[in-house]
C-alpha positions as CSV (number, residue, x, y, z in Angstrom):
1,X,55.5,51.8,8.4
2,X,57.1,51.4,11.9
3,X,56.3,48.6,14.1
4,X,56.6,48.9,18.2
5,X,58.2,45.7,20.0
6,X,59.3,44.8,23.8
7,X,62.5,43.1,23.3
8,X,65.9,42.3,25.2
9,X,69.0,41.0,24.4
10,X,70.1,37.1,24.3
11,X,73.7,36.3,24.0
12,X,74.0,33.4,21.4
13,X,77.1,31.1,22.5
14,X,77.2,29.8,18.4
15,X,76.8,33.1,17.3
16,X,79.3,34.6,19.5
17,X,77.1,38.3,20.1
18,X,73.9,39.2,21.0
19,X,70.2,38.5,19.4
20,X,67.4,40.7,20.0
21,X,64.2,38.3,21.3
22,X,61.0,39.8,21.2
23,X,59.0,39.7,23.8
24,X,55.8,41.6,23.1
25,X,54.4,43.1,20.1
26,X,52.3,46.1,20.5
27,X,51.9,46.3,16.3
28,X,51.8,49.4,14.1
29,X,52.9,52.8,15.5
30,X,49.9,54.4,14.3
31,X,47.4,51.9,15.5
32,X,49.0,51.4,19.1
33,X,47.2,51.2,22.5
34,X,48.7,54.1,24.5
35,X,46.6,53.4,27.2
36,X,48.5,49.8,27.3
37,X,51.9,51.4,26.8
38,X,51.3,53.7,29.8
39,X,50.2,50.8,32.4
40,X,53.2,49.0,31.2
41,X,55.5,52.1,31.6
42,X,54.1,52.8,35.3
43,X,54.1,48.7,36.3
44,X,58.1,48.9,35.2
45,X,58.7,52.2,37.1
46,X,57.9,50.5,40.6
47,X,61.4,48.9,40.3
48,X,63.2,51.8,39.7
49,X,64.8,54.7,42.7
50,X,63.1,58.0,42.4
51,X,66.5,59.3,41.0
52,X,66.2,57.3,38.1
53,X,62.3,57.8,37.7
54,X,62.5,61.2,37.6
55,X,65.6,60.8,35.0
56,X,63.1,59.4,33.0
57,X,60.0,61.9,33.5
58,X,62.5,64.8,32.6
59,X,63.7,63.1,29.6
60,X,60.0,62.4,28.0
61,X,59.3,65.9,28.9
62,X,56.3,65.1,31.4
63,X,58.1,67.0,34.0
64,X,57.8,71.4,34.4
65,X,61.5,73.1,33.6
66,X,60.8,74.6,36.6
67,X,60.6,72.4,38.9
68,X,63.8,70.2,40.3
69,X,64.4,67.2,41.8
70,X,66.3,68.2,45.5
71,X,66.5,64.6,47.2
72,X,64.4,61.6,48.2
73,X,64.7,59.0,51.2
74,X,63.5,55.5,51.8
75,X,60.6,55.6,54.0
76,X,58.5,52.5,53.7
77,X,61.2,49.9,56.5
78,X,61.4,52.6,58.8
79,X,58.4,53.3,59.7
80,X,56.7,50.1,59.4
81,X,59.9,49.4,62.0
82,X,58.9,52.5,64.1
83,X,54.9,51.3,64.0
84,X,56.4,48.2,65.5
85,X,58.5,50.2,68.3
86,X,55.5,52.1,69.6
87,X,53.2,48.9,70.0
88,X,55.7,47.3,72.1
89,X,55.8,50.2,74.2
90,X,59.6,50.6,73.7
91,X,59.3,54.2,73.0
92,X,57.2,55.1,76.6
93,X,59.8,52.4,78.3
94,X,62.8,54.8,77.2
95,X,61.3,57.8,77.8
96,X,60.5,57.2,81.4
97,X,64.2,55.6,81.9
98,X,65.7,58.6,80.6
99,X,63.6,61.0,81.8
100,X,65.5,62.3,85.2
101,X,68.4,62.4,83.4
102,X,67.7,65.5,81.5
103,X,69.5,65.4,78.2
104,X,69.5,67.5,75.5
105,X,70.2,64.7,73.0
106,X,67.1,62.7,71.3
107,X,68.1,59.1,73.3
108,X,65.3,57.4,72.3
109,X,65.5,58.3,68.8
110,X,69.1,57.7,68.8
111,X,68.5,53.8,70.3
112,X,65.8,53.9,67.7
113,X,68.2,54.5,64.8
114,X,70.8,52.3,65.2
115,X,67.9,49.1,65.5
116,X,66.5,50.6,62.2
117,X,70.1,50.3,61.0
118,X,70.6,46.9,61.9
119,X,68.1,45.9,60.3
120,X,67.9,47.7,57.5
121,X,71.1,48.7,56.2
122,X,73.8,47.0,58.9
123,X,77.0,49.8,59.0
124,X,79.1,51.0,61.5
125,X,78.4,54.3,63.5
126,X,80.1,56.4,61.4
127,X,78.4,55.7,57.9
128,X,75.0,55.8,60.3
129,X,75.8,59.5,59.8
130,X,75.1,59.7,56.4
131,X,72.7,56.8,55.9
132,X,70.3,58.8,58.5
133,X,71.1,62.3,56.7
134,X,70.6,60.8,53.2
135,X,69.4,57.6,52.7
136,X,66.7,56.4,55.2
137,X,63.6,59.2,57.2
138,X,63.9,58.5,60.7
139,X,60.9,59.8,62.3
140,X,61.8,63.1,64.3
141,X,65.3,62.1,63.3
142,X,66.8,64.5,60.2
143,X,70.1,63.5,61.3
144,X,72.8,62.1,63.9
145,X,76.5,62.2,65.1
146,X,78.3,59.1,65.9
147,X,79.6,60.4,69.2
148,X,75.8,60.6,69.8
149,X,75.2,57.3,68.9
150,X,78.5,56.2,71.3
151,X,76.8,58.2,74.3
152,X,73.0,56.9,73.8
153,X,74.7,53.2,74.0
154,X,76.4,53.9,77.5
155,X,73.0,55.3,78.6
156,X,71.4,52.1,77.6
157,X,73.9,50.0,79.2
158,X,73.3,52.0,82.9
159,X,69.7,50.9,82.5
160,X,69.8,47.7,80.7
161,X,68.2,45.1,83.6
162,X,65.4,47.3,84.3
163,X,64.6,47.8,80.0
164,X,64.8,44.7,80.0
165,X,62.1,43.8,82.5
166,X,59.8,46.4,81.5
167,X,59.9,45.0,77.9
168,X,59.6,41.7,79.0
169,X,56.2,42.7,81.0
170,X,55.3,45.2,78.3
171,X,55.1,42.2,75.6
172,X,53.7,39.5,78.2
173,X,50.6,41.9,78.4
174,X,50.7,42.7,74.8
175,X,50.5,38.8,74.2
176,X,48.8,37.7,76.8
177,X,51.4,35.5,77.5
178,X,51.9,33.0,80.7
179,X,55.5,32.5,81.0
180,X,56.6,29.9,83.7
181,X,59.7,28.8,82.0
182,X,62.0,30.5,79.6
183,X,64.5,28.6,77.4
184,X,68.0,30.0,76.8
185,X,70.4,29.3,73.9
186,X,73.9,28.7,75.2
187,X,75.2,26.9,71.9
188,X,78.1,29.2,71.6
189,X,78.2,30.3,75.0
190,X,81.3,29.6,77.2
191,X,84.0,30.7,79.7
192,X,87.7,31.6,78.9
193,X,89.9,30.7,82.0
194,X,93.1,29.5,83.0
195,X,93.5,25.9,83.7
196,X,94.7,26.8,87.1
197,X,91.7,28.6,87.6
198,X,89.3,25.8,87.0
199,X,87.0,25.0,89.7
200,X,87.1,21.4,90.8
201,X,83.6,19.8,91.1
202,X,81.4,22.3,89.3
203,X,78.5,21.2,87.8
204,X,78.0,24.5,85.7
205,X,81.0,24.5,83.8
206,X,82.7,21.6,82.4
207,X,85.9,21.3,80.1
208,X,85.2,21.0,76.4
209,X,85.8,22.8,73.1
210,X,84.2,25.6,71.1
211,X,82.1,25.1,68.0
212,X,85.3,26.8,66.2
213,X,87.6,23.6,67.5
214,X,89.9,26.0,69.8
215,X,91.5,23.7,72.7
216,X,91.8,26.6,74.6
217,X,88.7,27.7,75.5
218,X,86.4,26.0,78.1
């Protein structure tokens, strides 16, 4: 007569190996709950990739012989990311700024992407290449080269202070806000010059040192 058991593995320090501690018993074979064994089987699977779900489906047989597993991608950050975009209007902002320059490469998705990647998965241009074409489904996005990435960034830099004033008027609307002053965080700001170049009797800039304790930087 078999018994079925939840257990894992305990290293005793006396012992010097490994125990078995049960952590469930689900009782005789013949008498268990299937129903139970099933919910527990499908709570457990939410922790694991799709790779390694399907690994499992094929092994218990639940999956056709015909049918095969091609490839899967995370899709969950970036849209909830991409939701975010469109509410604040960023995508309609981009479009418009790029629009009379007539380019036959996806800017906006582009710009898109490399947020996504920053906050999602922070890598340099080149891996973007293969986090976009394998890992993560950007919307309208199946792939990307990094000298695509490299160009989209000198396009956002030629418009940068007016993005930056139609997102600020974009969200003020959004949020209904009434901004009269703005606060700016200069704790690790500062200006590298020579000391011959120091103006005398400026108010803005005064000599000091850098959170990092460098003497020469004022």
């Amino acid at each position: 007569m078999a018994y079925l058991q939840l257990a894992h593995n305990e290293w005793d320090p006396k012992a010097k190996y490994a125990k078995a501690k049960v952590i469930y018993s689900f009782g005789r074979e013949d008498e268990v709950d299937r129903a139970v064994l099933e919910r527990l089987a499908k709570s457990i699977s939410r922790f694991l990739s799709p790779e390694q779900a399907w690994e499992i489906e094929t092994l218990t047989g639940e999956v056709s012989d015909d049918f095969q597993f091609q490839s899967s991608k995370r899709l969950g950050g970036a849209w909830l990311l991409d939701q975010l975009w469109r509410q604040l209007g960023l995508g309609e902002i981009l479009h418009s700024l790029f629009a009379s320059r007539h380019h036959q490469i996806p800017l906006e998705r582009l710009i898109f992407a490399m947020v996504a990647n920053r906050a999602l998965h922070p890598s340099s241009k080149l891996a973007m290449e293969e986090w976009v074409e394998k890992d993560v489904h950007i919307p309208h996005l199946p792939q990307v080269a990094s000298h695509q990435l490299y160009r989209a960034m000198d396009e956002l830099l030629a418009v940068q202070p007016e993005l930056e004033r139609q997102v600020f008027h974009a969200v003020a609307d959004l949020l209904n806000l009434e901004v009269d002053l703005i606060y700016f965080d200069t704790t690790s700001s500062y200006f590298e010059v020579d000391p011959s170049e120091t103006p005398e009797g400026e108010s803005l800039r005064k000599q000091g040192f850098s959170k990092d304790k460098r003497p020469d930087l004022v």
